[in-house]
matplotlib code that plots the C-alpha trace (Angstrom):
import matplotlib.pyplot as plt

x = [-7.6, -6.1, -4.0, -3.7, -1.0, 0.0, 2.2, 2.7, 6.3, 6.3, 9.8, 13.4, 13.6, 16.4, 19.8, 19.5, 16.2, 18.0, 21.1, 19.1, 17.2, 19.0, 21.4, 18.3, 16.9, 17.4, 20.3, 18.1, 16.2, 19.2, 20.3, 17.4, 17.8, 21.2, 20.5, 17.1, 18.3, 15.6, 15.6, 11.7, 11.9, 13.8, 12.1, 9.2, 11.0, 12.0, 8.8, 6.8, 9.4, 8.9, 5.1, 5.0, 7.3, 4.9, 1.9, 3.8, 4.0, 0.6, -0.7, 1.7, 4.7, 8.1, 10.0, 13.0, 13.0, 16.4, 13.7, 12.2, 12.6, 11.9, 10.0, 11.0, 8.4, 9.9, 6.8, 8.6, 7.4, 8.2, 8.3, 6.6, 4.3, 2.3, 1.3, 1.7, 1.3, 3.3, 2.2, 3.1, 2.0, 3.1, 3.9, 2.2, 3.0, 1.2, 0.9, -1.8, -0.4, -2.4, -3.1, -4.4, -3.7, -2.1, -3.2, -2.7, -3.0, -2.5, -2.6, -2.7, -2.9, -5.7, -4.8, -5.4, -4.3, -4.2, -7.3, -7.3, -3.4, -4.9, -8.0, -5.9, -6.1, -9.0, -12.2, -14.8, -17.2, -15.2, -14.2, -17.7, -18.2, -15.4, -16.1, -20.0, -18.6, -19.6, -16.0, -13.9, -10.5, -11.4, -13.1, -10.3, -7.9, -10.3, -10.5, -6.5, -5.6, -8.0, -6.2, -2.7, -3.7, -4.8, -1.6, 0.0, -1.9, -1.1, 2.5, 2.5, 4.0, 4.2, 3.4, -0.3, -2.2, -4.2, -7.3, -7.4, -7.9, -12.3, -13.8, -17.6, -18.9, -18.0, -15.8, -12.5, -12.5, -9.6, -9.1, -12.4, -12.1, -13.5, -11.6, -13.0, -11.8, -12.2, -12.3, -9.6, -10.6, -7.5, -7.1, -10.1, -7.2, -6.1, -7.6, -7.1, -7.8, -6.9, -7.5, -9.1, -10.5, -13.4, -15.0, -12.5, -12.0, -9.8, -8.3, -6.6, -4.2, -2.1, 1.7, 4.0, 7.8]
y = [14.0, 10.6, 9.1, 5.6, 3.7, 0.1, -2.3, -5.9, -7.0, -9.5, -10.0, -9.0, -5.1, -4.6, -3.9, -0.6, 0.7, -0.1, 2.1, 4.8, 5.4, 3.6, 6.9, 8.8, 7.6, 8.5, 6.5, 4.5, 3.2, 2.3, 0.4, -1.7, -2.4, -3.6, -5.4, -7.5, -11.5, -11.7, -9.8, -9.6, -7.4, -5.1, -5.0, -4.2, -1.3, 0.3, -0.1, 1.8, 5.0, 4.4, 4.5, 7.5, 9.8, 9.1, 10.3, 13.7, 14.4, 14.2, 16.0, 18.9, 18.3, 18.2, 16.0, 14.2, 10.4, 11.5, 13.9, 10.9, 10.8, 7.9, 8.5, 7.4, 4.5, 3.3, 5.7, 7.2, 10.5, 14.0, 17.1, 19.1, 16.3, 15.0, 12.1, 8.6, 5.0, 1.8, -1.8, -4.8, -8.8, -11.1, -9.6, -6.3, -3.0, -0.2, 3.4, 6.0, 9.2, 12.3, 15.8, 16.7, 14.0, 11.3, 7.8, 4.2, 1.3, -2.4, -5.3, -9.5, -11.8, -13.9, -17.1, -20.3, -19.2, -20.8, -18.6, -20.0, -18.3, -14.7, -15.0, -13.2, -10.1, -9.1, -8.6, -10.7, -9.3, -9.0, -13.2, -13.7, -11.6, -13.1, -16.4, -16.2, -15.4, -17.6, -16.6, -16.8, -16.8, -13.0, -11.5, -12.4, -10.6, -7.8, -7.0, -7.8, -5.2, -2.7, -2.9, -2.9, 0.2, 1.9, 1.7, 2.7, 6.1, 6.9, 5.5, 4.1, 0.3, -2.4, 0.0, -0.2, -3.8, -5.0, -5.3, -1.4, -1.2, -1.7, -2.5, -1.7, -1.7, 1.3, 2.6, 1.8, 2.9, 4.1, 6.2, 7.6, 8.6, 7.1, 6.8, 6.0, 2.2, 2.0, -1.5, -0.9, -3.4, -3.5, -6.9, -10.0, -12.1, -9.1, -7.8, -3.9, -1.4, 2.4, 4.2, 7.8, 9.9, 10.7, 8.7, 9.8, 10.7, 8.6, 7.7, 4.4, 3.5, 0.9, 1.4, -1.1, -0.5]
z = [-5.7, -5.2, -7.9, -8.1, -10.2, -10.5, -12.4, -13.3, -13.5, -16.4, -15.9, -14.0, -14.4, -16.4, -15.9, -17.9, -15.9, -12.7, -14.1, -15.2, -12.3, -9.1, -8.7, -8.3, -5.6, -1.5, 0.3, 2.2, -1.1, -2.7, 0.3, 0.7, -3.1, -2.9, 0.7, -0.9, -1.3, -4.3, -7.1, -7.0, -3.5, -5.2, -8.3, -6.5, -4.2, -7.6, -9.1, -6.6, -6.8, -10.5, -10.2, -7.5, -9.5, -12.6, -10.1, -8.8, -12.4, -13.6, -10.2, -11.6, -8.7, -9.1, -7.1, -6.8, -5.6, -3.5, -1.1, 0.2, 4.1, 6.1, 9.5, 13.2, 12.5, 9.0, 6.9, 3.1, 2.9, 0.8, 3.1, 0.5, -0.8, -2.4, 0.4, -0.9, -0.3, -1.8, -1.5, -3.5, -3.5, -5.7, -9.1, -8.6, -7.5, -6.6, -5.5, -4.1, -4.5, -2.8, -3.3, 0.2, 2.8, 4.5, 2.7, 3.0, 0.4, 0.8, -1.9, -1.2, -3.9, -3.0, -2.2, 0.3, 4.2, 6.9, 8.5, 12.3, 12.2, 11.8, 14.4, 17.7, 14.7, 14.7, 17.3, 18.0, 16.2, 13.4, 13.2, 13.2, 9.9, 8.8, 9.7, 8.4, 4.9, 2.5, 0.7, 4.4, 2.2, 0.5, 3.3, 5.6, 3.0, 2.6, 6.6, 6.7, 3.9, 5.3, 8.6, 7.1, 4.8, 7.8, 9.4, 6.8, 6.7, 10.8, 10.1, 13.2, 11.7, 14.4, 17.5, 17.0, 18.5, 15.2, 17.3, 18.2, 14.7, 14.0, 10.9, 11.1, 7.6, 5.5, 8.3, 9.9, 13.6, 15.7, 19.4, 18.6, 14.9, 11.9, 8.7, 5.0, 3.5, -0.3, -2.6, -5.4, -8.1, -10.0, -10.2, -9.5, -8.5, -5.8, -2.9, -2.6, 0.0, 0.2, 3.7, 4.2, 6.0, 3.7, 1.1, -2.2, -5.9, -7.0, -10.6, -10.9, -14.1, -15.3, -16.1, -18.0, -16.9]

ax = plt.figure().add_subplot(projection="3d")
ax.plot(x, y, z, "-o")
ax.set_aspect("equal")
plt.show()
């Protein structure tokens, strides 16, 4: 079971929230919170521990946001799960928390982009899809958070070249395996991916903070 949560930030988290749950959360969280230049980053950073340790509960775990570890490669994970995945765009956060596996998630406000900039990304066959789109903006963003989710499931950040990374329809591709990409219509302004390995249940809820 996948468990999906997200959250639109209105306005500045308070000072209160931040006070109530800052102390509570692992070294290197609290850290990148008090390194962030904008306020929004860090918003955002407390927003998704916010949103995950609402997930753990309802999926009948107990954690604490201080057991987050931080892998080799940068990945947040709990030793004892559940598995889960952050992302956040703009003024939205949001979190794919799993019972049984390793998952990724990736959000982009849709917007204008410069497309020509993101072409050495992605395979030839996959430019021409893109390319051939009668929406090129979205279908760009869909194949570019479907290859960011994935990498967030492996964990393997930066270290992985893009373009080892296939999108053939309802399948991402990888050193031989196939993995499951999903649409999470949260938002029609947002493009959302979540990354499997099979095709999943998956229950997706709003939060206000």
């Amino acid at each position: 079971m996948i468990l999906i949560n997200y959250t639109y930030i209105t306005s500045p988290i308070s000072e209160e929230i931040y006070a109530k749950y800052k102390h509570l959360l692992c070294t290197y969280d609290q850290r990148r919170i008090e390194g962030f230049i904008r306020k929004q980053s860090a918003d955002a950073t407390l927003a998704g521990r916010l949103l995950l340790l609402e997930a753990a509960k309802a999926l009948k775990y107990s954690i604490n946001l201080n057991q987050i570890q931080i892998s080799s490669k940068g990945k947040p994970y709990l030793t004892n799960g559940p598995f889960f995945s952050i992302s956040h765009s703009s003024d939205y956060v949001i979190c794919a928390t799993s019972t049984n596996e390793e998952i990724g998630i990736d959000i982009e406000r849709k917007r204008p982009l410069s497309i020509e900039a993101f072409q050495r990304q992605f395979s030839e066959t996959e430019w021409k899809r893109i390319m051939s789109s009668k929406h090129k903006n979205d279908e760009l963003l869909k194949y570019w958070c479907t290859k960011e989710a994935f990498l967030k499931k492996i964990g393997q950040g930066l270290e992985v070249d893009m373009k080892e990374v296939q999108i053939e329809k309802d399948k991402v591709l990888y050193n031989n395996t196939s993995y499951y990409p999903t649409l999470i219509p949260f938002h029609q302004d947002y493009a959302g991916v979540l990354v499997t390995n099979n095709k999943p249940e998956y229950k997706i809820q709003s939060f206000n903070l």
